[in-house]
C-alpha positions as CSV (number, residue, x, y, z in Angstrom):
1,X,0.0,0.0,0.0
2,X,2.9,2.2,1.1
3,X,4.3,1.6,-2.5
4,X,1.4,2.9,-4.4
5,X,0.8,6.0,-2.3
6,X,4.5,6.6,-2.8
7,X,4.0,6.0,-6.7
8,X,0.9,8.5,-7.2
9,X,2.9,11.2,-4.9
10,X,6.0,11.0,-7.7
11,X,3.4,11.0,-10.7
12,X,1.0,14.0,-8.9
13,X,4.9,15.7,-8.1
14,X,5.6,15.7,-11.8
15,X,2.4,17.6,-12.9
16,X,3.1,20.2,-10.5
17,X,6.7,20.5,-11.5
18,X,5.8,23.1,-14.2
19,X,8.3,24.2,-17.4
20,X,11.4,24.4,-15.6
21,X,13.0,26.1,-18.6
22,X,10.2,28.6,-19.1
23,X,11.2,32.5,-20.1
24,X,8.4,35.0,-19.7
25,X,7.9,37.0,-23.5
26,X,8.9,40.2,-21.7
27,X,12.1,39.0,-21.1
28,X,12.3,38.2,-25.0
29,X,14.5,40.6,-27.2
30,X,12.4,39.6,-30.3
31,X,14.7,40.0,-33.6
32,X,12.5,40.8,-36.8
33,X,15.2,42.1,-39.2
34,X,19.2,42.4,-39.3
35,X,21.6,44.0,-42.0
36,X,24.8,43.6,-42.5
37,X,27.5,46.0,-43.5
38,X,31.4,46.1,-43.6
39,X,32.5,48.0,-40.4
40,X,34.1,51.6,-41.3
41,X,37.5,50.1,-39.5
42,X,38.1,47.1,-41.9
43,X,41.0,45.4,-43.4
44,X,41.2,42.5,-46.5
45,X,43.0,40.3,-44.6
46,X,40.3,40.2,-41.3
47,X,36.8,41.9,-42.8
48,X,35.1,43.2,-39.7
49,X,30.6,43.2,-40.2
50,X,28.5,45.7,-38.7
51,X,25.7,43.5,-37.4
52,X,22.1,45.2,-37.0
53,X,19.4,43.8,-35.3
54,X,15.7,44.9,-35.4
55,X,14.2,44.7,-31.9
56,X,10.3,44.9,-31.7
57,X,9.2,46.8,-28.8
58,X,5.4,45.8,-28.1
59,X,4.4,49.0,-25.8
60,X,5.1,50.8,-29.2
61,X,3.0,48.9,-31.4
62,X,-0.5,49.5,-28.9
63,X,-3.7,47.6,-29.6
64,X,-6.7,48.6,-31.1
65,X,-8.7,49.5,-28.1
66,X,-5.6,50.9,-25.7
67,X,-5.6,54.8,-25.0
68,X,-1.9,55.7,-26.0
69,X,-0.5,58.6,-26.8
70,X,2.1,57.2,-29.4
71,X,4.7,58.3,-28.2
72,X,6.8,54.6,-27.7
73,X,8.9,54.1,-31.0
74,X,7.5,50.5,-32.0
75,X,11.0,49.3,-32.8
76,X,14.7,49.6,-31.7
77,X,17.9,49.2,-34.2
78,X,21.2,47.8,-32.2
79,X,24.5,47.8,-34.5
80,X,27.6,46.5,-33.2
81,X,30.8,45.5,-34.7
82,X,32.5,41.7,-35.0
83,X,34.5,39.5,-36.8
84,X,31.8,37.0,-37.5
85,X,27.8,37.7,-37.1
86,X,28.1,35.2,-34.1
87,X,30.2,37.3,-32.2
88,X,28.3,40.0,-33.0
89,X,25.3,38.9,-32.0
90,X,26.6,37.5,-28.7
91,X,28.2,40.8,-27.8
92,X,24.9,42.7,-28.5
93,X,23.5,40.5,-26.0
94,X,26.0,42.4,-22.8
95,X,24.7,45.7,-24.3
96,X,20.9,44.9,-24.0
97,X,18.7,43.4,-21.5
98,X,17.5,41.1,-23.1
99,X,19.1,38.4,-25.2
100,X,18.4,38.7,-29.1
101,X,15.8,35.9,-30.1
102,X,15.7,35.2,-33.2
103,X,12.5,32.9,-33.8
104,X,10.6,35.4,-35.4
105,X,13.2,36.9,-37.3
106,X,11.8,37.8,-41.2
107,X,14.7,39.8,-42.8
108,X,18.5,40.2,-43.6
109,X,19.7,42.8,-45.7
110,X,23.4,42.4,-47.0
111,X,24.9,45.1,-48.2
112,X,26.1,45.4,-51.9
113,X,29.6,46.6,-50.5
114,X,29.9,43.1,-48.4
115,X,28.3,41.2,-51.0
116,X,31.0,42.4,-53.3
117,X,34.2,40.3,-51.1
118,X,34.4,37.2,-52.2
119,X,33.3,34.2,-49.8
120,X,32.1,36.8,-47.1
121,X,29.1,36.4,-48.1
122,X,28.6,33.0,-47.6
123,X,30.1,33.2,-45.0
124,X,27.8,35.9,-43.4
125,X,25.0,33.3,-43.9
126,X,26.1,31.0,-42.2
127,X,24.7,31.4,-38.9
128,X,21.7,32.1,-40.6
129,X,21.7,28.4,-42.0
130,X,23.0,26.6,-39.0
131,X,21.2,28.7,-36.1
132,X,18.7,26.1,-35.2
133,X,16.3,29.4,-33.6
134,X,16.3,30.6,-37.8
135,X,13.8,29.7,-40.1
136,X,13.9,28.8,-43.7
137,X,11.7,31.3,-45.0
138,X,13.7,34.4,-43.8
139,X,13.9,37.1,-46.9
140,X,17.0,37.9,-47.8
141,X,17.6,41.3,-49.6
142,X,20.8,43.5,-51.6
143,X,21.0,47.0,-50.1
144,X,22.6,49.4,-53.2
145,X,23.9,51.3,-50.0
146,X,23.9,50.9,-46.4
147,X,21.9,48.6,-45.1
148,X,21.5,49.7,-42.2
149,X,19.3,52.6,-43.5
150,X,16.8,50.2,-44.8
151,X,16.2,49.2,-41.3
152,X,15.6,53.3,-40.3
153,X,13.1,53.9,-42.5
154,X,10.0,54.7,-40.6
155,X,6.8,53.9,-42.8
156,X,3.7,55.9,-42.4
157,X,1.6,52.5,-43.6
158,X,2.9,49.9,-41.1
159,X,4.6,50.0,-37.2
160,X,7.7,48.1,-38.3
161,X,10.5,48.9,-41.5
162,X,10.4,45.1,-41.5
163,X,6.8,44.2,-42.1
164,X,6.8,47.5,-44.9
165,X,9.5,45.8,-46.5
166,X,8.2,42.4,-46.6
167,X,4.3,43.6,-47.9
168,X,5.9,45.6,-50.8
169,X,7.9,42.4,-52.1
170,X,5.3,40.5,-52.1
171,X,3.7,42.5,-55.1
172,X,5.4,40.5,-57.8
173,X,1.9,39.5,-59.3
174,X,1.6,43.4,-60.0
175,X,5.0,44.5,-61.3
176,X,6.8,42.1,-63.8
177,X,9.9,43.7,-62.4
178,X,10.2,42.3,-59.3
179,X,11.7,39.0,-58.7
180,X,10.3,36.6,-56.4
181,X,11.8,37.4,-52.4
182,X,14.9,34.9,-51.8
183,X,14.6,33.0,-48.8
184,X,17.0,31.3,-46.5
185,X,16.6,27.8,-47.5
186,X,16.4,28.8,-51.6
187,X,19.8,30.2,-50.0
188,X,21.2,27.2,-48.9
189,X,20.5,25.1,-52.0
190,X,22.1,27.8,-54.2
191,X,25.3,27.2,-52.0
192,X,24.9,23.0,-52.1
193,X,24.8,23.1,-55.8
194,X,27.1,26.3,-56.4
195,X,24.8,27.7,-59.2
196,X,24.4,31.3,-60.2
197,X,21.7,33.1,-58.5
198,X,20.1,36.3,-57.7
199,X,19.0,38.5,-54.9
200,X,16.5,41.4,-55.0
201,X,18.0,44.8,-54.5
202,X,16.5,47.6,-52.8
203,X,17.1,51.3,-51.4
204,X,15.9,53.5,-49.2
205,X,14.7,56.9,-50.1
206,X,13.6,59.2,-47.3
207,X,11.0,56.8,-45.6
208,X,10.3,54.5,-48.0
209,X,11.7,51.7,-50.3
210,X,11.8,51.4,-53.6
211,X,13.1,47.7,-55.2
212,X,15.6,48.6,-57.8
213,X,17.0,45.4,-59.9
214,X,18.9,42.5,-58.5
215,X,22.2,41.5,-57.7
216,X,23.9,38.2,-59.8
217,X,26.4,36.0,-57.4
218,X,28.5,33.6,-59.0
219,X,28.0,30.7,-57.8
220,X,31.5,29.2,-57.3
221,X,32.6,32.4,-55.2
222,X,29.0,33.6,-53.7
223,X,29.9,36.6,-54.1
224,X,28.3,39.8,-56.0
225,X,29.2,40.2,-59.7
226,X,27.1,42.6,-61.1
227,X,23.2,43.7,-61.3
228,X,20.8,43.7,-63.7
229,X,17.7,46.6,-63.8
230,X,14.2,46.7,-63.3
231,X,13.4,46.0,-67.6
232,X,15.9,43.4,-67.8
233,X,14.2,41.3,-64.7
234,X,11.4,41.2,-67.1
235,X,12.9,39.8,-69.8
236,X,14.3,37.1,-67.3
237,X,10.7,36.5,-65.9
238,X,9.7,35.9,-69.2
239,X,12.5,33.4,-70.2
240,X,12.2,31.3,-66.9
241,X,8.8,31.3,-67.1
242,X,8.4,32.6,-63.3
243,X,6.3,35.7,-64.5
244,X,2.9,35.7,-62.1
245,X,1.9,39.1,-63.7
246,X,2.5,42.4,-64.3
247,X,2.6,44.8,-67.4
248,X,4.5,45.4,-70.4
249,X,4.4,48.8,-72.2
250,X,4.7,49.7,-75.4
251,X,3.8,51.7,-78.5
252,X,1.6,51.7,-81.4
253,X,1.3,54.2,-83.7
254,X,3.3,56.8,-81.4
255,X,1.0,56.1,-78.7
256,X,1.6,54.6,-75.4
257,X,-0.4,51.3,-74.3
258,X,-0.5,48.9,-71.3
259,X,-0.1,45.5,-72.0
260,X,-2.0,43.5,-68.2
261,X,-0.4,39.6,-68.1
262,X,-2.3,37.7,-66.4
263,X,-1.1,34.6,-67.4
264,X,2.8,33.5,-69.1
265,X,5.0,30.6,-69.3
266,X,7.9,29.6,-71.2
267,X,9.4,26.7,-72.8
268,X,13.3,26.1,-73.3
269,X,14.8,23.8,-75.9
270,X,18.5,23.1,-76.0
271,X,20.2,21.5,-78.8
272,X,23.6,20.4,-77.4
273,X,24.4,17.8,-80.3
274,X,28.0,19.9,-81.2
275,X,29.1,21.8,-77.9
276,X,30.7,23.9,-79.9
277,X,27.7,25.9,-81.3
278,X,24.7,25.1,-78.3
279,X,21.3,26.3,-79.7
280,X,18.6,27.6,-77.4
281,X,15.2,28.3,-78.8
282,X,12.9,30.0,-76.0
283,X,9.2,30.7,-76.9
284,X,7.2,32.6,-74.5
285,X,3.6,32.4,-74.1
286,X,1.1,35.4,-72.5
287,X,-2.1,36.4,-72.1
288,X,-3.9,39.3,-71.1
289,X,-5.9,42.1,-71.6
290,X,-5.5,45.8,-72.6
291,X,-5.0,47.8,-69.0
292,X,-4.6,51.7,-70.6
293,X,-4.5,52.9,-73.8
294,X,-3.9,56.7,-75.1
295,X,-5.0,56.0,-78.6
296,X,-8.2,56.3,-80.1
297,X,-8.7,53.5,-82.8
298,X,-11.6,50.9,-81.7
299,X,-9.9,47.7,-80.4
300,X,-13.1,45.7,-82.3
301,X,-11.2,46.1,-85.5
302,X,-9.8,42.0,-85.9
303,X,-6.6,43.8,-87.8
304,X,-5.8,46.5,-85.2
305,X,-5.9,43.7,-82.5
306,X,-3.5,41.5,-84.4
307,X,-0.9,45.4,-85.1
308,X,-1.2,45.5,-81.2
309,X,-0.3,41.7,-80.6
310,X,2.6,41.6,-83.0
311,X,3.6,45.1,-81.2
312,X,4.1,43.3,-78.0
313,X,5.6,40.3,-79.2
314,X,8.4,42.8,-80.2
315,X,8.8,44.2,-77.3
316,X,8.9,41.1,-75.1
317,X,11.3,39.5,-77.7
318,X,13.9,42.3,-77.2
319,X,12.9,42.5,-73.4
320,X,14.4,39.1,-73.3
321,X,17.3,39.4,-76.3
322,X,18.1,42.3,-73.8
323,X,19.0,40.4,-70.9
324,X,20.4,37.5,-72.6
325,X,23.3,39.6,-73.7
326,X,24.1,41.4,-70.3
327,X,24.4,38.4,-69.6
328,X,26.6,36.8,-72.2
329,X,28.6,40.1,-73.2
330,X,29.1,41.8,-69.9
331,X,28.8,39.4,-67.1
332,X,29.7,36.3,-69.4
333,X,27.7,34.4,-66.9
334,X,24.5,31.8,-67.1
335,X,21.9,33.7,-64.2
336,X,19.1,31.8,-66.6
337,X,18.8,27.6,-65.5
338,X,20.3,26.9,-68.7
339,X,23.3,25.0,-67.5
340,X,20.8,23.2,-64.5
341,X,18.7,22.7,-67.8
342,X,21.8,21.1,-70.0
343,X,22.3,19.0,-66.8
344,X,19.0,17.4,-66.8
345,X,18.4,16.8,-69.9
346,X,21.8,16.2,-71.8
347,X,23.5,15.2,-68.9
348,X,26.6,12.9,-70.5
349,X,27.2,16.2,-73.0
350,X,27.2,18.3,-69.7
351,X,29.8,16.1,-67.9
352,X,32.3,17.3,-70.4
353,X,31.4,20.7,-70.8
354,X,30.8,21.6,-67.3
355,X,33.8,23.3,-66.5
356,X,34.1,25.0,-69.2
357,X,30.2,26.6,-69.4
358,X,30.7,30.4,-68.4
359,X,34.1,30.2,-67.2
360,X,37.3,29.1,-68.6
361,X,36.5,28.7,-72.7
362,X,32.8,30.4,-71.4
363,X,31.2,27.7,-74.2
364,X,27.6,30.0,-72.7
365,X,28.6,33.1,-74.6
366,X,29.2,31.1,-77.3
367,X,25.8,29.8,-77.9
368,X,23.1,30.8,-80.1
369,X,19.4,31.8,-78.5
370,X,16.7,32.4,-80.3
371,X,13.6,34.3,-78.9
372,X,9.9,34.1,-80.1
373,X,7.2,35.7,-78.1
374,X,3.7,34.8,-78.9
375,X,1.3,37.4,-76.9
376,X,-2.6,37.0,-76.9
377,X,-5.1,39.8,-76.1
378,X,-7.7,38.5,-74.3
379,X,-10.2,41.3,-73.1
380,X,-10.0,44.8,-74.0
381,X,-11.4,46.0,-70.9
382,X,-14.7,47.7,-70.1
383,X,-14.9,50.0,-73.4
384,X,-13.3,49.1,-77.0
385,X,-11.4,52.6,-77.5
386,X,-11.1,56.2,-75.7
387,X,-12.6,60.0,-76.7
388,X,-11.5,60.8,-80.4
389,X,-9.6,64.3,-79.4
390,X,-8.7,65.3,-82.8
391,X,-11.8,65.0,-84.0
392,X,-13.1,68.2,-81.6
């Protein structure tokens, strides 16, 4: 009898034990964005990072139904300097009450400056990767400048830089020049694989943002080669296919017009059959519907509608010619799949040519591609033309 009693006291003591390892959330120093910059006091040899962190205050943020008077800045922004981000962060955590957490964290902006040094970058991420507190769906963004700044900004439309930041990227379905947001884990695979990739690039201007291009990293350094601009991320959308919408403008007749996508895909064919000459023939498919036009011609006429559809095959075929030789002529580099592509599907072919694809003999700049766009109107909105004005 003495046994049991002795057994349900131990199992009644363990209930009442409580989480021994519990931390109250106002002891949290809750992390939602970070930049990294090269300190002002650096060297080549030992690279020292300026490591930002974005701390959430919640007395700032308020509720709906709280009587405040505003005052409390919703956020804090804590740089300090380090050799690596982890001795950075642990340093910040003498300087603040409490600890950085990092479980919520949503953002890192790099700096085009570190992004530039070869390796550092990779390096930079590293915690990032390996942090068991991080998560895998942590944007990752190219400052043009500072990026610290981008973390100052102080939005009129939301509490936090962070959650401004992170609402305007996800517009990609309304401006065919923004690429999809990198995350963390796309991060990682890009590093396993050691292919060329891109990062979206933004800058601050007073207190707002404004995505301008993206950065290409060779993948064999990870490290920043060049950018490419808001038209020629277009042109890439349309090659790979990854378009979700957007608008293409053009001009008919001397007169502007808005092209709407609403839907586009691609389709790559490689001929690798002499590696000497590579073919790549890359037809791209849209459809949409007339958003603005400043002509006056009826868009009923069958023959106008096929003038306008040929007009923005044209431009979505140089759109893409466009990037493809920024990337070929300037950057001599393969930011398009096609070497992933070559992989897959010609993959003996690709074992000998590897090495040599865009760097050593660069066989990519080498290769002929062919564009051709094939664009279908779809609706012409809620009226077929606009007010004849030269007919007053």
């Amino acid at each position: 009898m003495n046994k049991v009693c002795l057994f349900l006291l131990c199992c009644m003591s363990l209930l009442l034990t409580g989480c021994w390892d519990e931390i109250n959330i106002e002891e949290r120093g809750f992390v939602v964005g970070i930049s990294l910059d090269l300190a002002e006091e650096h060297t080549e040899d030992n690279p020292m990072i300026t490591v930002t962190n974005q701390f959430v205050i919640p007395g700032g943020l308020g509720a709906p139904n709280e009587d405040s008077s505003g005052d409390q800045k919703p956020f804090n922004n804590l740089s300090i300097d380090g050799e690596s981000v982890f001795e950075a962060i642990r340093k910040m955590s003498t300087m603040k009450g409490n600890a950085p957490f990092f479980e919520h964290l949503q953002l890192i902006v790099v700096s085009e400056e570190l992004a530039r040094e070869q390796k550092l970058f990779a390096r930079t991420m590293d915690l990032f990767l390996r942090d068991q507190e991080m998560r895998r769906s942590v944007r990752i963004l190219i400052s043009e400048n500072k990026a610290m700044d981008i973390l100052d900004i102080e939005p009129d439309s939301e509490p936090l830089p962070v959650m401004y930041i992170n609402n305007a990227s996800e517009n990609n379905d309304k401006v065919a020049g923004l690429l999809e947001p990198l995350r963390t884990g796309d991060l990682h695979e890009y590093l396993l694989e050691k292919n060329n990739y891109l990062i979206p690039r933004i800058f601050a201007l007073d207190n707002e943002i404004q995505f301008n291009g993206a950065g290409v990293f060779n993948g064999r350094t990870n490290h920043l080669v060049g950018v490419i601009n808001d038209e020629e991320i277009v042109g890439l959308n349309l090659i790979t296919g990854d378009l979700k919408g957007g608008f293409i403008k053009f001009e008919i007749n001397d007169q502007l017009m808005i092209y709407e996508i609403r839907k586009a895909k691609s389709n790559i064919k490689i001929n690798a059959d002499d590696t000497n000459n590579i073919h790549i023939d890359i037809v791209i498919s849209t459809e949409g519907n007339i958003g603005e036009m400043y002509g006056e011609r009826t868009l009923l006429e069958k023959d106008y509608l096929e003038e306008i559809e040929t007009q923005i095959n044209g431009k979505m075929e140089s759109l893409a010619y466009d990037v493809i030789q920024k990337g070929k002529e300037e950057l001599e580099m393969d930011f398009f799949g096609f070497g992933e592509m070559l992989q897959q599907r010609h993959y003996k072919k690709w074992e000998k040519i590897k090495d040599n694809w865009d760097e050593g003999e660069n066989i990519f700049k080498n290769t002929t591609v062919k564009v051709k766009a094939d664009a279908i109107v779809r609706t012409t909105g809620a009226t077929d033309k606009v007010k004849d004005w030269e007919s007053e």
